[in-house]
PDB file with one MODEL, atoms N, CA, C and O in Angstrom:
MODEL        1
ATOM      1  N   UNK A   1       1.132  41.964  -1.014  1.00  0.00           N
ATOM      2  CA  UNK A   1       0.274  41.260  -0.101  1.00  0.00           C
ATOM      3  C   UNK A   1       0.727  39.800  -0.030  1.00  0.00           C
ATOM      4  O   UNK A   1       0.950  39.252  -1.110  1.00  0.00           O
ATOM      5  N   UNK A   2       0.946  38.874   1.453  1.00  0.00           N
ATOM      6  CA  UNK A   2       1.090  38.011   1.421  1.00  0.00           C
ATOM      7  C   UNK A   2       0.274  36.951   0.807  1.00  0.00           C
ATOM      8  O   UNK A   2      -0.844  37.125   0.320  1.00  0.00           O
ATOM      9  N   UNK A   3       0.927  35.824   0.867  1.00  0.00           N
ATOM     10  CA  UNK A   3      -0.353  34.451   0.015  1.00  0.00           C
ATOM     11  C   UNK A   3      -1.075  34.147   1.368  1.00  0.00           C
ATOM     12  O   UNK A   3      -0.286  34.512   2.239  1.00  0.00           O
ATOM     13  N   UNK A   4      -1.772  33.841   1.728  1.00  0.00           N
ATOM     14  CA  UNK A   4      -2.915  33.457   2.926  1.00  0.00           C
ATOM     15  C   UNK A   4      -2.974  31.820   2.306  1.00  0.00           C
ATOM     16  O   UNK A   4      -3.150  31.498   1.131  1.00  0.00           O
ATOM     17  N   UNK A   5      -2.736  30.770   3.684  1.00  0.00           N
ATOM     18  CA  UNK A   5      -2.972  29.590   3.286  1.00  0.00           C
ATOM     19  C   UNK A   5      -4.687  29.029   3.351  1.00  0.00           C
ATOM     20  O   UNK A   5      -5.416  29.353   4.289  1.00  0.00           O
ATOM     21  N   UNK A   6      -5.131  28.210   2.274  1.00  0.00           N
ATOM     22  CA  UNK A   6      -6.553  27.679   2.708  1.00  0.00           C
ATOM     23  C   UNK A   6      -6.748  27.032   3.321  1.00  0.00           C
ATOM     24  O   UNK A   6      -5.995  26.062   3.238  1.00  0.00           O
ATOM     25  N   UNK A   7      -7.760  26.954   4.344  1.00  0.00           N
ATOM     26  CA  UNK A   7      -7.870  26.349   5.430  1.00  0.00           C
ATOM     27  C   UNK A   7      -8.717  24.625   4.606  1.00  0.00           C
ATOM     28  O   UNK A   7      -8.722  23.528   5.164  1.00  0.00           O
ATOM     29  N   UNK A   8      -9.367  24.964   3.114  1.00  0.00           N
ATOM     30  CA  UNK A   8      -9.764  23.999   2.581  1.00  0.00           C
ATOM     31  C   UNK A   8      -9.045  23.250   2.045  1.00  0.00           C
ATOM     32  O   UNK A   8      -9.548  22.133   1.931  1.00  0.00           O
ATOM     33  N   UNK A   9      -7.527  23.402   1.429  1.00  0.00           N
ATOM     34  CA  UNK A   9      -7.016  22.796   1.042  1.00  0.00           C
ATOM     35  C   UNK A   9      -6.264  20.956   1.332  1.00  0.00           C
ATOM     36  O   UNK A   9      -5.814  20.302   2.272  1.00  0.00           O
ATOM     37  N   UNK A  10      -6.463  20.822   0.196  1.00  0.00           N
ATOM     38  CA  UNK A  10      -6.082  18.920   0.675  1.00  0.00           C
ATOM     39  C   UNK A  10      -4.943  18.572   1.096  1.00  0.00           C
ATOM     40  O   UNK A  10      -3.998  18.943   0.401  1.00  0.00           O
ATOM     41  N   UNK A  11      -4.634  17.767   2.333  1.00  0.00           N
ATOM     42  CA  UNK A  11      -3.684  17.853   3.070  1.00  0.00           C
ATOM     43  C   UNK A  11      -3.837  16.245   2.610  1.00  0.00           C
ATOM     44  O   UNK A  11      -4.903  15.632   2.558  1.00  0.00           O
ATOM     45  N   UNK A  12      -2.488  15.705   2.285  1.00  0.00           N
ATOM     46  CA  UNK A  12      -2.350  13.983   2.114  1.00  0.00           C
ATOM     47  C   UNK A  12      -1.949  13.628   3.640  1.00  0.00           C
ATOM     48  O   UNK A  12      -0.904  13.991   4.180  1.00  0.00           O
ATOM     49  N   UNK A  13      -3.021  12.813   4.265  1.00  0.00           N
ATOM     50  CA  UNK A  13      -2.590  11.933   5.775  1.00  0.00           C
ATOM     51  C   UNK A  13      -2.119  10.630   5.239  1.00  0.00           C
ATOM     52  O   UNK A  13      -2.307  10.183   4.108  1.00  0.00           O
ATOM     53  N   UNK A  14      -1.463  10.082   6.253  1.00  0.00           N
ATOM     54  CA  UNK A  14      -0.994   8.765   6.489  1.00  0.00           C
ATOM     55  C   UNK A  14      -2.567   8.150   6.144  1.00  0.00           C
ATOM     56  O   UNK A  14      -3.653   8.714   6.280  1.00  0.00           O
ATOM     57  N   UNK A  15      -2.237   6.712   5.624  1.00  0.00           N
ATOM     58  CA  UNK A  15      -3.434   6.264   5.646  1.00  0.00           C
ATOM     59  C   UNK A  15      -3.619   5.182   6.759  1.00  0.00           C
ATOM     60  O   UNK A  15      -2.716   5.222   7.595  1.00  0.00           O
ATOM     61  N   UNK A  16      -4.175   4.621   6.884  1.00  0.00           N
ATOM     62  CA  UNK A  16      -4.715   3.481   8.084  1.00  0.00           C
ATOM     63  C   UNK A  16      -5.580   3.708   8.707  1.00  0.00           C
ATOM     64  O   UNK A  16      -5.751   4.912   8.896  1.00  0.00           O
ATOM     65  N   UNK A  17      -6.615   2.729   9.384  1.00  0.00           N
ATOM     66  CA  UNK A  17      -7.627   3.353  10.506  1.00  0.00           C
ATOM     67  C   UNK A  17      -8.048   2.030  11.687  1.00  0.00           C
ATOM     68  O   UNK A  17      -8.121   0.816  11.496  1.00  0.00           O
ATOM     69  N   UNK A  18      -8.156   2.416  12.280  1.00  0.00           N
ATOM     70  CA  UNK A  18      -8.607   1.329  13.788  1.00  0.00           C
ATOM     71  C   UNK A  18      -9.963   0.376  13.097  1.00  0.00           C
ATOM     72  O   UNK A  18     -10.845   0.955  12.463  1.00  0.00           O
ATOM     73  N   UNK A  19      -9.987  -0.972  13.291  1.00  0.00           N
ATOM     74  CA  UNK A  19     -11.083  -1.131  13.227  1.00  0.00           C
ATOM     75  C   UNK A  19     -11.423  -1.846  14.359  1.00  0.00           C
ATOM     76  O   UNK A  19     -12.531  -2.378  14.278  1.00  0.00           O
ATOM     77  N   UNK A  20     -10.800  -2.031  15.424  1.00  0.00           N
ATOM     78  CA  UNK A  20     -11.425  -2.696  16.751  1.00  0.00           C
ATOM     79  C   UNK A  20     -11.097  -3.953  16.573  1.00  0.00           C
ATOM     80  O   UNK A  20     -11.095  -4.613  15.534  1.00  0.00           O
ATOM     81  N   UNK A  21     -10.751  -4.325  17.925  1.00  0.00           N
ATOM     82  CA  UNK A  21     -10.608  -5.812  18.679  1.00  0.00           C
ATOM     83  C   UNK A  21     -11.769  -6.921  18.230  1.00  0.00           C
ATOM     84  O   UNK A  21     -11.420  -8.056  17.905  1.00  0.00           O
ATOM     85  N   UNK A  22     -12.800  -6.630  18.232  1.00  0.00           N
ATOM     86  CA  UNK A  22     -14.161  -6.953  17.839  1.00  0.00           C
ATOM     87  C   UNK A  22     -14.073  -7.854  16.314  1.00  0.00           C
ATOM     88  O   UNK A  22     -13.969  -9.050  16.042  1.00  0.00           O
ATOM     89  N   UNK A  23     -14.177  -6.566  15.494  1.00  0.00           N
ATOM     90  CA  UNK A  23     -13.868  -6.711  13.893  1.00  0.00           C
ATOM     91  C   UNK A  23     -12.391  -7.388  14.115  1.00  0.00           C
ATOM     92  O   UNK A  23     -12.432  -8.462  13.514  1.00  0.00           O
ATOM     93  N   UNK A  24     -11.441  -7.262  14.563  1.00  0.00           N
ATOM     94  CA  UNK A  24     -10.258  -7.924  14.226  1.00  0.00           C
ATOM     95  C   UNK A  24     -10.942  -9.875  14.585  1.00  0.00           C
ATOM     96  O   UNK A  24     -10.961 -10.968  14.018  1.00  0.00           O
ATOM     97  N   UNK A  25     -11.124  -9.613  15.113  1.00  0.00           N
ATOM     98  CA  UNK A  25     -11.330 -11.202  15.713  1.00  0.00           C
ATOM     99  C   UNK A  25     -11.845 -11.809  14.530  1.00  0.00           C
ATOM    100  O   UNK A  25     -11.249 -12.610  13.810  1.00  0.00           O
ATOM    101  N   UNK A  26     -13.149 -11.306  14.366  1.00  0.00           N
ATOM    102  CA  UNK A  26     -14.017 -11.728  13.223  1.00  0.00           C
ATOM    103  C   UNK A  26     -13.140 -12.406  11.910  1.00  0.00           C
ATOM    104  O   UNK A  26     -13.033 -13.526  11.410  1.00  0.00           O
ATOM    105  N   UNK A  27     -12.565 -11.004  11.654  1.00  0.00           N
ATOM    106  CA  UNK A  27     -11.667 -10.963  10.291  1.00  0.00           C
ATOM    107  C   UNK A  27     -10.497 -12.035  10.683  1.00  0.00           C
ATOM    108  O   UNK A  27     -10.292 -12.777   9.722  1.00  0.00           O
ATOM    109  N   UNK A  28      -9.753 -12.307  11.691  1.00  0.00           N
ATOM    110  CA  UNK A  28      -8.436 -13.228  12.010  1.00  0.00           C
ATOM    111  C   UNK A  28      -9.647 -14.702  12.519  1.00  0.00           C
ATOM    112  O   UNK A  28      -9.067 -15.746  12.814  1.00  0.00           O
ATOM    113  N   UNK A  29     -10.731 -14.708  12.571  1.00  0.00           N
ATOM    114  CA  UNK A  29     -11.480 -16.062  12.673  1.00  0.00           C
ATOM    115  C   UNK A  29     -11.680 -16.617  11.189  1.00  0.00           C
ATOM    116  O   UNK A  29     -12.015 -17.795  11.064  1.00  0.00           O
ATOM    117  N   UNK A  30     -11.526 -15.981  10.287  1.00  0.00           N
ATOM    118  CA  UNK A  30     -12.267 -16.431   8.922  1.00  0.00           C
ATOM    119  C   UNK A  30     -11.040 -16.816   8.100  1.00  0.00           C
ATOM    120  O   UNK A  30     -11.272 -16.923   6.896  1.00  0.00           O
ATOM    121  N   UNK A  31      -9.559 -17.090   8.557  1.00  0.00           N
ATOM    122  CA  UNK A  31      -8.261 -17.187   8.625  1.00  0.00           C
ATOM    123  C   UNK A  31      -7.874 -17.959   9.117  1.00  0.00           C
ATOM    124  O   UNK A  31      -6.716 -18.341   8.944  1.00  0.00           O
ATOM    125  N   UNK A  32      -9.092 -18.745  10.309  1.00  0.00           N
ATOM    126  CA  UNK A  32      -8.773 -20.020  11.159  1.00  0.00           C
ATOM    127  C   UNK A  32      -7.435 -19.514  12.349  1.00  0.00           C
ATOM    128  O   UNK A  32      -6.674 -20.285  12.931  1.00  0.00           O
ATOM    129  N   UNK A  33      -7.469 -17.933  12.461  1.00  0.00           N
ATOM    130  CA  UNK A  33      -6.471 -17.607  13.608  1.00  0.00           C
ATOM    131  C   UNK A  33      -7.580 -16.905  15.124  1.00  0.00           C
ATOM    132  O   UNK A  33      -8.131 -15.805  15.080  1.00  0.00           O
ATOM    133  N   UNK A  34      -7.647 -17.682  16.084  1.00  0.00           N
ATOM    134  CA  UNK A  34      -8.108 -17.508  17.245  1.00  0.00           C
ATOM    135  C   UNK A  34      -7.244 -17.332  18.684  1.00  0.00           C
ATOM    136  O   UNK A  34      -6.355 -18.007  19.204  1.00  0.00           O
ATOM    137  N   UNK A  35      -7.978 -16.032  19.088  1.00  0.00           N
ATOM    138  CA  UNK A  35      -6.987 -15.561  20.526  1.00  0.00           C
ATOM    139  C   UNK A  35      -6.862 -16.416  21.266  1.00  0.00           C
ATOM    140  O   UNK A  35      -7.974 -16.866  20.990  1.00  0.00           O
ATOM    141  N   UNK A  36      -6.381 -17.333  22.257  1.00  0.00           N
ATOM    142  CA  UNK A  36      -5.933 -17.828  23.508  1.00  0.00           C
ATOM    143  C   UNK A  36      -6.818 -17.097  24.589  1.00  0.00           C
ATOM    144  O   UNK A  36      -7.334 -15.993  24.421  1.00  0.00           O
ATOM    145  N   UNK A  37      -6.904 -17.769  25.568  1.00  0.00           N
ATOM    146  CA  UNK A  37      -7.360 -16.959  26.772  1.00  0.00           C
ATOM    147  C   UNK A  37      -6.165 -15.881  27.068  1.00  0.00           C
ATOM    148  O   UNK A  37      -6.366 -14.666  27.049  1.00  0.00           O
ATOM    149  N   UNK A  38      -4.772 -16.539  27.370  1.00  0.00           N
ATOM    150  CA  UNK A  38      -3.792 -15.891  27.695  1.00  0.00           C
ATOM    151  C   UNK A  38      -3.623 -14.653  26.795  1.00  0.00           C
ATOM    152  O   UNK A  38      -3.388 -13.602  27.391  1.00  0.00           O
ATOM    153  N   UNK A  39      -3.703 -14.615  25.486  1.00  0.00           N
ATOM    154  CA  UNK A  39      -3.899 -13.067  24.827  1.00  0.00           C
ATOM    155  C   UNK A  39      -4.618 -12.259  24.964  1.00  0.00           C
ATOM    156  O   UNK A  39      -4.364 -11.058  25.043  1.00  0.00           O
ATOM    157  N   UNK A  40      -5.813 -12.862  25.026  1.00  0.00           N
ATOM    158  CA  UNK A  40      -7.329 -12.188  25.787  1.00  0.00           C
ATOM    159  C   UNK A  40      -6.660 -11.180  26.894  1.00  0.00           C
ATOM    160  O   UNK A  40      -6.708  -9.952  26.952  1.00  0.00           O
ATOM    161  N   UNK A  41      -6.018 -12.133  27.755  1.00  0.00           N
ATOM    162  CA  UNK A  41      -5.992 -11.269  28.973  1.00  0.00           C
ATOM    163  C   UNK A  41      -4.662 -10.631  29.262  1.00  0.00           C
ATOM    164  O   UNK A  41      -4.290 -10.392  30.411  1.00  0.00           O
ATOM    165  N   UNK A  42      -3.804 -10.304  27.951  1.00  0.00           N
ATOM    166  CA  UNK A  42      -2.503  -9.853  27.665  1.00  0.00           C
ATOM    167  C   UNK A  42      -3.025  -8.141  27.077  1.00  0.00           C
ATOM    168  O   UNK A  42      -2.650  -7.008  27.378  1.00  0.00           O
ATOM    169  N   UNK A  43      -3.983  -8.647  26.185  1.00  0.00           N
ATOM    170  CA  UNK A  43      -4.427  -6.982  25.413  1.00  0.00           C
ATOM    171  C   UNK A  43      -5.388  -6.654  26.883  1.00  0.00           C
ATOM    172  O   UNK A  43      -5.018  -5.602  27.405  1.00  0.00           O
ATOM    173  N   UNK A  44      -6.500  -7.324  27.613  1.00  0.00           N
ATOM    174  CA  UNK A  44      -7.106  -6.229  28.449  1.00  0.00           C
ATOM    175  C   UNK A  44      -5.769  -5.670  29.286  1.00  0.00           C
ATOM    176  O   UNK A  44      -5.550  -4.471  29.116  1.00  0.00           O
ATOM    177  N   UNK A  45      -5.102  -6.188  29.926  1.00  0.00           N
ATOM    178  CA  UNK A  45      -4.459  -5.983  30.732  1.00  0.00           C
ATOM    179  C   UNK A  45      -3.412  -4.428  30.171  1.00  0.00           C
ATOM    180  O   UNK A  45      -3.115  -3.393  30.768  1.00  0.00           O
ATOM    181  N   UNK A  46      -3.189  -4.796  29.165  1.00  0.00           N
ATOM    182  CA  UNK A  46      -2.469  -3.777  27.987  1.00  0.00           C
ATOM    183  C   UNK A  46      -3.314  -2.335  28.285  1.00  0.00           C
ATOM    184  O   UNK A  46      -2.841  -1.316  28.789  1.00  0.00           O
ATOM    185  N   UNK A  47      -4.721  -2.557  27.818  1.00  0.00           N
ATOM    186  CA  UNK A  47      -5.646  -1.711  27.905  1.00  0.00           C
ATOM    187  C   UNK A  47      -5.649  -0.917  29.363  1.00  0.00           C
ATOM    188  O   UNK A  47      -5.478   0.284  29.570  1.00  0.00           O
ATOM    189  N   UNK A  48      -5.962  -2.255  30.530  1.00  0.00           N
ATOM    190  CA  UNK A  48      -6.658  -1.437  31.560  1.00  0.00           C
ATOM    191  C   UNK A  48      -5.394  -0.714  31.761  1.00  0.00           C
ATOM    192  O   UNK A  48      -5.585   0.434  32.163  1.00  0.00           O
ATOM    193  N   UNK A  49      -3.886  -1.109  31.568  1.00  0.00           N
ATOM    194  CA  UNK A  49      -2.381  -0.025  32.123  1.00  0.00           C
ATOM    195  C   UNK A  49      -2.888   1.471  31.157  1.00  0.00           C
ATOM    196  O   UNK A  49      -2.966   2.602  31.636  1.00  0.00           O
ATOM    197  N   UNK A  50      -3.099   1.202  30.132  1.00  0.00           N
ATOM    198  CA  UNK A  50      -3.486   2.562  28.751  1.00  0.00           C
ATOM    199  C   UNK A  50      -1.552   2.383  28.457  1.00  0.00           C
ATOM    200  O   UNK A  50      -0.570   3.110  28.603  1.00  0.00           O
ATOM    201  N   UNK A  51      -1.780   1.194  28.053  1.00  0.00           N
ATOM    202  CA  UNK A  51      -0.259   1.261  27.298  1.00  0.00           C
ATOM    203  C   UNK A  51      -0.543   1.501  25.921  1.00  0.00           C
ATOM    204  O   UNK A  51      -1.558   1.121  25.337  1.00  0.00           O
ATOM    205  N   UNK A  52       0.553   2.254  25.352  1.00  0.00           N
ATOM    206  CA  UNK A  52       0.996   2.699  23.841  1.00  0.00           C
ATOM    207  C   UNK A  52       0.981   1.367  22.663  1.00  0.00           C
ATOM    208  O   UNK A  52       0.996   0.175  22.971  1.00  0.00           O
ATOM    209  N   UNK A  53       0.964   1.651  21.947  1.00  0.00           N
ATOM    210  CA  UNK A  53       1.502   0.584  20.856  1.00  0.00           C
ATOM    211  C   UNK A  53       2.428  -0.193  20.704  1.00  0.00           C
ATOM    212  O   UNK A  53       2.550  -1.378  20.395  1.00  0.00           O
ATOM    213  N   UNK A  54       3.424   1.077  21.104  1.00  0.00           N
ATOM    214  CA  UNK A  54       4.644   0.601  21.475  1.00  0.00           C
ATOM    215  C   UNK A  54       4.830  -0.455  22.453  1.00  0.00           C
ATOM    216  O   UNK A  54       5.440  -1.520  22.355  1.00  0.00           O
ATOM    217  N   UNK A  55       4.159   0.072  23.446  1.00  0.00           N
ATOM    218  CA  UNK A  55       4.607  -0.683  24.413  1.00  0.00           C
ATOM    219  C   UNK A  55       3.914  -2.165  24.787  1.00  0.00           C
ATOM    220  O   UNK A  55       4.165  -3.016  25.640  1.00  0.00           O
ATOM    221  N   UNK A  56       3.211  -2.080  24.037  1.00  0.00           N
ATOM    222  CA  UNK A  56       1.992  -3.657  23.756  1.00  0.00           C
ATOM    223  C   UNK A  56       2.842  -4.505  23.066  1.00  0.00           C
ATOM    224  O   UNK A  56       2.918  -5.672  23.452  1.00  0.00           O
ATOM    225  N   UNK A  57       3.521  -4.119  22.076  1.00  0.00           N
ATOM    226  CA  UNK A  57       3.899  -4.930  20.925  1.00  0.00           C
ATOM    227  C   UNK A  57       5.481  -5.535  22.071  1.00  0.00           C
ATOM    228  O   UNK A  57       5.922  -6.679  21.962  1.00  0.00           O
ATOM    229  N   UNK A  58       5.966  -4.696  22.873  1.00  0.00           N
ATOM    230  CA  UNK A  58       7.284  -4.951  23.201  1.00  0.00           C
ATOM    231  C   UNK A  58       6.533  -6.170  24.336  1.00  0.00           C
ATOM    232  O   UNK A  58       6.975  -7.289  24.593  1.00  0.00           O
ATOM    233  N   UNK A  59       5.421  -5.590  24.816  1.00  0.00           N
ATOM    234  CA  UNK A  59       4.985  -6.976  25.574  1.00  0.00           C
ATOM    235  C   UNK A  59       4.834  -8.301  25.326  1.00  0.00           C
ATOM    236  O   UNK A  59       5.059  -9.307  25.999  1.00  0.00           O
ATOM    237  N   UNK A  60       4.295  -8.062  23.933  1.00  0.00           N
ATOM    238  CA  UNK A  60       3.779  -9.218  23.565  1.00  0.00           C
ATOM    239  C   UNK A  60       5.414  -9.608  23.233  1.00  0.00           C
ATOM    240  O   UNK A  60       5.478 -10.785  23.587  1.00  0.00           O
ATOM    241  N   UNK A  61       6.663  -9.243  22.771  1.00  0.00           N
ATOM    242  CA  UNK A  61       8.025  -9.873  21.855  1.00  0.00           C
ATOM    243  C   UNK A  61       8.117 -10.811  23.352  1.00  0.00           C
ATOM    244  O   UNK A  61       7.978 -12.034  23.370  1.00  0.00           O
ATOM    245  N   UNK A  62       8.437  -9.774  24.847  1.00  0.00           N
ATOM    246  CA  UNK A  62       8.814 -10.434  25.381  1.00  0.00           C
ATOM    247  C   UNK A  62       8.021 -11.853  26.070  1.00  0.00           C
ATOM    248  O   UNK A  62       8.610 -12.490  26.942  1.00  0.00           O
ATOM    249  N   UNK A  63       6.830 -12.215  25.656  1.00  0.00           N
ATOM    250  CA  UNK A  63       6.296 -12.910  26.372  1.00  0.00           C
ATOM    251  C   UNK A  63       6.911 -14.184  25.460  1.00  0.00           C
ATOM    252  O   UNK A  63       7.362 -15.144  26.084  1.00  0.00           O
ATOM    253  N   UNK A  64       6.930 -14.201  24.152  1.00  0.00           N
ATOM    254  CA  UNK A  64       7.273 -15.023  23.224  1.00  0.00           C
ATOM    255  C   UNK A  64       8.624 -15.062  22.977  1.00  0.00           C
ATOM    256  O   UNK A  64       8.993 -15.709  21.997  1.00  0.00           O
ATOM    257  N   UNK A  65       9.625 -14.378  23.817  1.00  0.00           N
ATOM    258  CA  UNK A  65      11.058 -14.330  23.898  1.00  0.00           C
ATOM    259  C   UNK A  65      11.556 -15.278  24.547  1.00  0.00           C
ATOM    260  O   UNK A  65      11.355 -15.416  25.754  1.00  0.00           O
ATOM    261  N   UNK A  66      12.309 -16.105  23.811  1.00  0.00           N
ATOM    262  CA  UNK A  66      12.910 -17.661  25.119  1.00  0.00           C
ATOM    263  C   UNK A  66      13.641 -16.972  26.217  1.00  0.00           C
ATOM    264  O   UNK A  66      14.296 -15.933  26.131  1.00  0.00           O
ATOM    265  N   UNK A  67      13.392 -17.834  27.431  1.00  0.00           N
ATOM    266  CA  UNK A  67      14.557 -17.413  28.516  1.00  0.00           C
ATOM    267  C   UNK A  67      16.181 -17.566  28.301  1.00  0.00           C
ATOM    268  O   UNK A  67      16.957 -17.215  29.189  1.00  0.00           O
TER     269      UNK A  67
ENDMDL
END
């Protein structure tokens, strides 16, 4: 008879978890680090496209990339 896998068994995930734009602020205010308007409206803008991670972070290199 085969082994049957458990469906209970402990699976190790990556760890990390979202804690929001919100809580980030808070936590990067108590650090004395505050968004710009211009970032403000770099992540909605990020958001309203539904860009990736990826592709936020490459936004943000190039905005801060010299000509």
């Amino acid at each position: 008879m085969s082994k049957s896998k458990r469906s209970g068994s402990k699976v190790k995930k990556k760890g990390g978890f979202v804690i929001g734009r919100d809580n980030f602020g808070k936590i990067s205010a108590v650090e004395g680090i505050r968004l710009t308007p211009i970032m403000k409206k770099r992540a909605s803008d990020a958001e309203r496209k539904g860009l990736s991670a990826e592709e936020y972070r490459q936004t943000i290199v190039r905005s801060y990339r010299k000509a």
